[in-house]
C-alpha positions as CSV (number, residue, x, y, z in Angstrom):
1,X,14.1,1.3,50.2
2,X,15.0,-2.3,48.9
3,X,14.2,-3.2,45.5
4,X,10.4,-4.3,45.3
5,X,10.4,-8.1,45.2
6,X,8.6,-10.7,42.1
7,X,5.9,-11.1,43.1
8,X,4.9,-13.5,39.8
9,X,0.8,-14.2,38.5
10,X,0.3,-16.0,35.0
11,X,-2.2,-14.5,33.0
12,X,-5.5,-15.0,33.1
13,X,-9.3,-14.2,33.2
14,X,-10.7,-11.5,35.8
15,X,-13.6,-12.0,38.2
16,X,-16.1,-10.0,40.5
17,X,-15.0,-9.4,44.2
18,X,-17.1,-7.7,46.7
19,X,-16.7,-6.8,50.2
20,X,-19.0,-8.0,52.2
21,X,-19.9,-5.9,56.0
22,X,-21.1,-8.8,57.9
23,X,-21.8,-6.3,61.0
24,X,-19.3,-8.6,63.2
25,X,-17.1,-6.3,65.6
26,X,-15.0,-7.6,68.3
27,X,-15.0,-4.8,71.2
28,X,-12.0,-4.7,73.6
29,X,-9.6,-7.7,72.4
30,X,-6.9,-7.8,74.5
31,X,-3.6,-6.7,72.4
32,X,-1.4,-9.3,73.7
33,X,-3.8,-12.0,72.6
34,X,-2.9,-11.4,69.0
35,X,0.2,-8.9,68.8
36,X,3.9,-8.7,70.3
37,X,5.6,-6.8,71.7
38,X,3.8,-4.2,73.4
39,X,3.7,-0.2,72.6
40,X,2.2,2.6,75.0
41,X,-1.1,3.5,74.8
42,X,-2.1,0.9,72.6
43,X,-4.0,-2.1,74.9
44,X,-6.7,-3.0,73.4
45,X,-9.1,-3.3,70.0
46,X,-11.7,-3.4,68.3
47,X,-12.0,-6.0,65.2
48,X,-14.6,-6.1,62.3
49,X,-14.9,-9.4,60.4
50,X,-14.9,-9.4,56.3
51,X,-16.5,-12.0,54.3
52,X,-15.6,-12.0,50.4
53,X,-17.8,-12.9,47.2
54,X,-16.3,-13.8,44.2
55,X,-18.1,-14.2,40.8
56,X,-16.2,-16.2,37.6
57,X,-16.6,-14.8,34.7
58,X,-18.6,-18.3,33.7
59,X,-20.8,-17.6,36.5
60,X,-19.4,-19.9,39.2
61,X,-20.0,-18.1,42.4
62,X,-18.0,-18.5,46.1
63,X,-17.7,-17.0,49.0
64,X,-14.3,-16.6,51.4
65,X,-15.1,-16.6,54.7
66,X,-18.6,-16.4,56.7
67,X,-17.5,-14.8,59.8
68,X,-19.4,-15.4,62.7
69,X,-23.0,-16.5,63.2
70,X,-25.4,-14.4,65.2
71,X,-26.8,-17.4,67.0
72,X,-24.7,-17.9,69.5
73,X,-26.0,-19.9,71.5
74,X,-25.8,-23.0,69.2
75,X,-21.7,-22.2,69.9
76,X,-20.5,-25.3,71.4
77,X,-18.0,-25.3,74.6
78,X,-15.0,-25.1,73.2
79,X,-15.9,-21.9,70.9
80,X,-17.0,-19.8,74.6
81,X,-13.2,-21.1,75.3
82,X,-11.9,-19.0,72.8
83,X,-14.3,-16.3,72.9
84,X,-13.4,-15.8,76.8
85,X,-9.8,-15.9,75.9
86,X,-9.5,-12.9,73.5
87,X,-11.4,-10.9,76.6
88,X,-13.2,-9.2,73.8
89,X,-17.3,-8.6,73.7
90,X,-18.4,-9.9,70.0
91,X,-21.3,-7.8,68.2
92,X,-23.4,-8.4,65.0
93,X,-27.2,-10.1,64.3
94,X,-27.0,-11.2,60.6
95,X,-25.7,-14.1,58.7
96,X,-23.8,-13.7,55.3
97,X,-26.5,-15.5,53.6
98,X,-29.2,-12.6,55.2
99,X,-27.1,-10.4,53.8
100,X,-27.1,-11.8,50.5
101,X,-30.9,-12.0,51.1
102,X,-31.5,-8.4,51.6
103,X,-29.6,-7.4,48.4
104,X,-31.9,-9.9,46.2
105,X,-28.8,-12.1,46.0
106,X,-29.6,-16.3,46.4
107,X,-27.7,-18.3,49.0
108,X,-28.8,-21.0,46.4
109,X,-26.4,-19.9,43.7
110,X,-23.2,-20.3,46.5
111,X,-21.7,-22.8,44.9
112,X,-18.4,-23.1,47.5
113,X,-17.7,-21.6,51.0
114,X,-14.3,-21.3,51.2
115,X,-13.4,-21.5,55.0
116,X,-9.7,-19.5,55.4
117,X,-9.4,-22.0,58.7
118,X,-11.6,-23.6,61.4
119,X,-12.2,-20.6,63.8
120,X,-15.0,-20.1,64.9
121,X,-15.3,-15.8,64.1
122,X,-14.3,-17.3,59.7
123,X,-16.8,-20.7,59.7
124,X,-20.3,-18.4,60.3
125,X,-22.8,-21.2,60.0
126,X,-22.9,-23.1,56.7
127,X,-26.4,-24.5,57.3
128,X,-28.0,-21.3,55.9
129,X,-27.1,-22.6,52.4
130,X,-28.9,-25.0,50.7
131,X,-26.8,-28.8,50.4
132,X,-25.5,-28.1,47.0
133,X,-23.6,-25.7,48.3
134,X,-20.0,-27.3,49.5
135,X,-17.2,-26.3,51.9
136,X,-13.9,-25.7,51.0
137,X,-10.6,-26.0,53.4
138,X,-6.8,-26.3,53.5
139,X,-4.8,-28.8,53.3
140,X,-4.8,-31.2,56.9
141,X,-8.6,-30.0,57.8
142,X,-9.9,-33.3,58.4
143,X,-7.1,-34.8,60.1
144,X,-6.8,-31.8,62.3
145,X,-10.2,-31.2,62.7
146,X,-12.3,-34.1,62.3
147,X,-14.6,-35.6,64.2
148,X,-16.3,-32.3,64.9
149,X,-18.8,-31.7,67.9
150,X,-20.7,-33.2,69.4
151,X,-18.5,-36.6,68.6
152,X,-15.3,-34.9,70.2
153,X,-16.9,-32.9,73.1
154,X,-14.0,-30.2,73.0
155,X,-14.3,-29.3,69.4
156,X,-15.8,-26.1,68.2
157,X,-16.3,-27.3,64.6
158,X,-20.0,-28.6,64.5
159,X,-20.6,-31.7,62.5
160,X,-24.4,-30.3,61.5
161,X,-21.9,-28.0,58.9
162,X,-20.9,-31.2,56.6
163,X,-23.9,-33.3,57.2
164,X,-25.3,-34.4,53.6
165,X,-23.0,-31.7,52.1
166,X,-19.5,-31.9,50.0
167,X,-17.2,-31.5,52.3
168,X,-13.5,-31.1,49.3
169,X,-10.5,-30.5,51.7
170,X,-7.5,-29.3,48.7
171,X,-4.2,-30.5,48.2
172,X,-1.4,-28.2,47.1
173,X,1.0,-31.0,46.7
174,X,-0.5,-32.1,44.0
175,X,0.3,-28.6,42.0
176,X,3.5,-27.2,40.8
177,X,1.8,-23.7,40.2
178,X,3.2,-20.5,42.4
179,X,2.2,-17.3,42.9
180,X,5.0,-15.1,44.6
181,X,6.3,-17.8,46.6
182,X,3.1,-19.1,47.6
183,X,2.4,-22.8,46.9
184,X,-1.4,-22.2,44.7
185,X,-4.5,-23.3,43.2
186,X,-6.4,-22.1,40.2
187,X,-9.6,-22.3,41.6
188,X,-11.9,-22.3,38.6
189,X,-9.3,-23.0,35.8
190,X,-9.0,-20.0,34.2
191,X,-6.5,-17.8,36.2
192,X,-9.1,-15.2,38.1
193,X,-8.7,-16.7,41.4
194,X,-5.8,-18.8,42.9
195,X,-6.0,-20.4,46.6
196,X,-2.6,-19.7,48.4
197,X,-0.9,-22.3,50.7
198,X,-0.2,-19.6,54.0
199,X,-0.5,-22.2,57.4
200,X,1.0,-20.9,60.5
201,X,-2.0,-19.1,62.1
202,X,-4.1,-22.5,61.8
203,X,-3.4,-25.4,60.6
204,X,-4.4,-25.6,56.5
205,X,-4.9,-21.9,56.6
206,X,-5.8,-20.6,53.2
207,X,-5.1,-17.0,51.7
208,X,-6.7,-15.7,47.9
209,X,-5.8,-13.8,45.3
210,X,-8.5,-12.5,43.0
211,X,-7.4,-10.9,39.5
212,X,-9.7,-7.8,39.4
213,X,-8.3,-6.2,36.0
214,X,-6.9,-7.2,33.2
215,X,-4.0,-5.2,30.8
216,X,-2.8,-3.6,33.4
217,X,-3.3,-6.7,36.2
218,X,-4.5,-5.9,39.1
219,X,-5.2,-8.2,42.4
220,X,-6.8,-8.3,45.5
221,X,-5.0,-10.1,48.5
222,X,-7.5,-11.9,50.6
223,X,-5.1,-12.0,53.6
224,X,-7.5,-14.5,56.0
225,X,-6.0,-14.3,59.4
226,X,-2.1,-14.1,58.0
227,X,-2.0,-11.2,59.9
228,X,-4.8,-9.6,62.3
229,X,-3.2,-5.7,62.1
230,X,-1.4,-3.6,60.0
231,X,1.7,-3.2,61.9
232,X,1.8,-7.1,61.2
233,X,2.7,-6.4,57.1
234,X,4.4,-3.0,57.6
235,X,6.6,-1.3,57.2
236,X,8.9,-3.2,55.7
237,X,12.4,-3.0,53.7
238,X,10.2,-2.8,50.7
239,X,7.4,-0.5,52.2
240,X,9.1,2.1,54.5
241,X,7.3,4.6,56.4
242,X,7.3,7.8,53.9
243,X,8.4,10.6,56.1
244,X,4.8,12.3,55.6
245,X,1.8,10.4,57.0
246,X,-2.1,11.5,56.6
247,X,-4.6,9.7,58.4
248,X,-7.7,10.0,60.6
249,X,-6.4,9.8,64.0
250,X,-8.8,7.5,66.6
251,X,-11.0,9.2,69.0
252,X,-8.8,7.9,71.7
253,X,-5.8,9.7,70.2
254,X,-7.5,12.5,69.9
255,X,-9.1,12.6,73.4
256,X,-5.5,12.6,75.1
257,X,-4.9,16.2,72.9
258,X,-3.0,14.8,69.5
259,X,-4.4,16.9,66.7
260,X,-2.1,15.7,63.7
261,X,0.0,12.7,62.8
262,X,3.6,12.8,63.5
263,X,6.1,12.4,61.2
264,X,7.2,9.5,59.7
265,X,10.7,10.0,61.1
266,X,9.0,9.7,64.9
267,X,7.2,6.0,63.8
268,X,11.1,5.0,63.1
269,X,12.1,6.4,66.0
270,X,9.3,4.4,67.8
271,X,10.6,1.1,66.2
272,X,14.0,2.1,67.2
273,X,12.8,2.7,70.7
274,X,11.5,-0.9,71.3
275,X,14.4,-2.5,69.8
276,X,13.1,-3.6,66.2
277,X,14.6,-1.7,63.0
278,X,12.9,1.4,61.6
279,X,11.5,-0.7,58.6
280,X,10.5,-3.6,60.2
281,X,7.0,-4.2,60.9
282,X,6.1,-2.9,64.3
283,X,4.3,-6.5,65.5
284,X,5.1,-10.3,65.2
285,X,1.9,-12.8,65.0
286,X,1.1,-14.4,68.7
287,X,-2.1,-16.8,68.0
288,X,0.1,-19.3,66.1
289,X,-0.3,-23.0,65.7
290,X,3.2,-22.7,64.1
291,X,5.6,-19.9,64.5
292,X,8.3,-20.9,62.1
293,X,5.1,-21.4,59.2
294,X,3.5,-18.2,60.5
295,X,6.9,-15.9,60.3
296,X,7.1,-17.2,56.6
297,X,3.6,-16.7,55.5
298,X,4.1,-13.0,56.9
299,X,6.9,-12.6,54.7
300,X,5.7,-14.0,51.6
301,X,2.6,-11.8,51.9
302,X,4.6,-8.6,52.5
303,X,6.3,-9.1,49.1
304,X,2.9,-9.3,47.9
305,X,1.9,-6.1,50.2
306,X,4.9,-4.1,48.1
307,X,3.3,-5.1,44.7
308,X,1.4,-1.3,43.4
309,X,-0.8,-3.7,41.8
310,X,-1.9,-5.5,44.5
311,X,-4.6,-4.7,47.4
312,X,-4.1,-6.2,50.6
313,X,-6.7,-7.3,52.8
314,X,-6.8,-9.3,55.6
315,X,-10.2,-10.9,57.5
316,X,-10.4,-8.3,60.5
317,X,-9.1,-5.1,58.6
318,X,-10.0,-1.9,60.3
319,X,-8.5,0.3,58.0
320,X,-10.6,-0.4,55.5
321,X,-13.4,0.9,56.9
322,X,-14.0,4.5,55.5
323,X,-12.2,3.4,52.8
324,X,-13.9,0.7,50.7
325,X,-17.4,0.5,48.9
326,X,-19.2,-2.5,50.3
327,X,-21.2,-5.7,49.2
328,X,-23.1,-4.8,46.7
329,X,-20.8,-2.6,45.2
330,X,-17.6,-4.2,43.6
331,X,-14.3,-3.5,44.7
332,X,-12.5,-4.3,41.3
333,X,-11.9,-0.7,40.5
334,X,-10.2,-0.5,43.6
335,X,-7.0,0.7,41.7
336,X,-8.6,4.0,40.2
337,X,-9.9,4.7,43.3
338,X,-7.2,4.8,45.3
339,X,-8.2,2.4,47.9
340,X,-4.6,1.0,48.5
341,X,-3.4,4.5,48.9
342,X,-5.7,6.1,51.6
343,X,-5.8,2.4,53.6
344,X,-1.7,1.7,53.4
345,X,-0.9,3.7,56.6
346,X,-4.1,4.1,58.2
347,X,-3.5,1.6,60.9
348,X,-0.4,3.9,62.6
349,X,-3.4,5.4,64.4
350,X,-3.2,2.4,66.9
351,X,0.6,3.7,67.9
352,X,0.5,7.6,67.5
353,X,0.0,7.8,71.4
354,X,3.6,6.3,72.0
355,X,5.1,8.5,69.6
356,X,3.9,11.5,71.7
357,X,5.1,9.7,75.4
């Protein structure tokens, strides 16, 4: 195992994060529309969708992400594009700001929606929060982006989502702050949640780091679409596959006669086997605007992956189902509970199968 790598944060205040289950699932995406190379038994998948609300400690409220929205029929062309393309069947009837609604939580207090990027299954639909409420995205957004539908006819970013509403694109040039090696943004000033600079995926894509304890630190990662599987982040030099692995093992698994995990030693073996090194991450990233951009993100968040303090998750993160306490819980004591822990290997379910051909 490689020394684990700086992963540097200044100090700073703390604030709320919860989880939100937006009831979005993805049945049946096609593997090679997101992951490479191939591995037996493993061809398809289904993907939830997280959305993430995060409270100051001076009362500033945002949210990162929206998902998707239920009405889909408002999608524009260019969104059933997309859709069609993963080959996947998309599931879920509520809007974030329902489910904000159904916990006695106001849309009205929103102050930001952070969008991660521009897709279609992260933008959900803005228009069920009130105008004060503004949108927040990476750096390029508008030139990228910009005119939206129905202006450009082959857009599937909808103009009705900025109309009389703030619509702050950010700027990391402008900043000399650094978290890891992540170019960042101390979002409300006081060091308890920093936007991170991580393009690749999309252009201007955005990544977050939320300080959920103080003295000892802890953080969660708020991956976005950095990666879109586990076997994206691990295992790496830093994170190899211990040589005892516990996890539930999918129905599918299960259904072709596996009854426990394998060894750790038959998951390097598997690496081996398809020509990639026994701690190197068993996927690369395929739905890229920017390989080169997208390689480095996926490294700079594996450093911050390795950190014990730190709890990665990204926007479609199956393992975490099972695992986490849900919107309106909090997930700050995620440490104590021993989230990271039972989630770090979970997703080796999706590969068992070819460890047993």
């Amino acid at each position: 195992m490689a020394a684990k790598p700086t992963f540097s944060v200044p100090s700073g205040e703390t604030a709320q994060v919860s989880i939100i289950e937006t009831g979005m699932r993805m049945d049946d995406v096609t593997f090679g529309f997101l992951l490479a190379p191939p591995v037996d038994g493993f061809e398809a998948f289904s993907i939830p969708g997280w959305s993430f609300l995060i409270q100051s400690s001076k009362g500033q409220k945002v949210l990162f992400d929206l998902c998707f929205t239920p009405d889909k029929e408002i999608y524009p062309p260019g969104t059933w594009d997309l859709i069609k393309a993963t080959g996947s069947v998309v599931h879920g009837n509520k809007h974030v700001a329902d489910i904000l609604k159904d916990n006695n939580f106001d849309p009205a207090e929103i102050n930001s929606v952070i969008w991660s990027h521009h897709h279609w299954d992260h933008i959900g639909d803005v228009t069920t929060f009130p105008k004060t409420t503004e949108v927040v995205v990476g750096p390029g957004f508008k030139k990228n982006f910009l005119p939206g539908y129905p202006t450009d006819p082959s857009s599937y970013i909808e103009e009705r989502h900025f109309e009389g509403r703030i619509l702050r694109e950010v700027e990391f040039s402008t900043s000399s702050l650094k978290i890891g090696k992540f170019r960042a943004l101390d979002f409300f000033g006081d060091g308890s949640f920093y936007l991170l600079d991580a393009p690749g995926h999309d252009w201007g894509h955005l990544s977050g780091l939320v300080r959920t304890t103080s003295n000892p630190d802890t953080f969660i990662f708020l991956g976005g679409d950095v990666v879109h599987h586990g076997g994206e982040l691990r295992p790496t030099k830093y994170l190899p596959i211990p040589d005892e692995v516990q996890f539930p093992l999918p129905d599918r698994v299960r259904a072709r006669g596996v009854s426990a995990c394998p060894k750790g030693s038959q998951f390097r073996e598997l690496n081996i086997k398809r020509g990639r090194k026994p701690d190197e991450p068993f996927f690369d990233p395929v739905l890229v605007v920017d390989m080169n951009d997208a390689v480095e993100s996926v490294d700079k968040a594996q450093e911050a992956d390795a950190q014990s303090n730190i709890f990665f998750v990204f926007a479609h993160d199956a393992s975490i189902q099972g695992v986490v306490e849900f919107f309106p819980q909090s997930a700050n004591a995620w440490k104590e509970k021993g989230w990271k822990d039972k989630h770090m290997w979970k997703f080796l379910g999706d590969v068992t199968l070819a460890t047993t051909a």
